[in-house]
C-alpha positions, 0 to 999 in steps of 0.5 A: 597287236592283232598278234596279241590278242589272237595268243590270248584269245582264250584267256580274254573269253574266259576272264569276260565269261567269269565276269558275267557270271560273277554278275549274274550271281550277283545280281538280285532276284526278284522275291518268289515267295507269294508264287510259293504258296499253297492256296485253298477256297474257304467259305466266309460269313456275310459281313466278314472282313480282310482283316479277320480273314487275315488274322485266322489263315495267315500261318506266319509266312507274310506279314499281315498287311502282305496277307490282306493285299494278297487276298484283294489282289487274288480274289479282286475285292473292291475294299480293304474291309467287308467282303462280298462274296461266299468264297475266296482264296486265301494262302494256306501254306509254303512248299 
């Protein structure tokens, strides 16, 4: 048996290399698209919401519930609605 497997040695390496390779192929990748993005800071009225911020910048590359999460995640707002700071970022573009 030993006699076999050092004949083959070779041919067993490159048969388990193949398959971990087809599996790393195979395997999903997480989704980069947010890492992507182009960001800018923009200056917004007082009583501005998420949702109008989000209807004016989002250039089609996230949906709109995507956008407003984004925007609170990136500029750590407190409410889905009324934002309370003078400048925020917010995505502008894909590269």
């Amino acid at each position: 048996m030993m006699h076999t497997i050092r004949t083959h040695a070779f041919s067993i390496v490159f048969y388990m290399l193949s398959l971990a390779f087809i599996l790393f192929l195979l395997t999903p990748r997480p989704d980069e698209k947010v890492e992507q993005l182009l960001t800018a800071s923009v200056t917004v009225d007082q009583n501005a919401t998420v949702e109008q911020v989000a209807e004016v910048y989002n250039d089609g590359s996230m949906t709109d519930q995507e956008y407003v999460e984004w925007l609170i995640e990136n500029n750590e707002l407190k409410t889905t609605h009324v934002i309370s700071k003078n400048k925020i970022v917010v995505p502008i573009a894909q590269q």
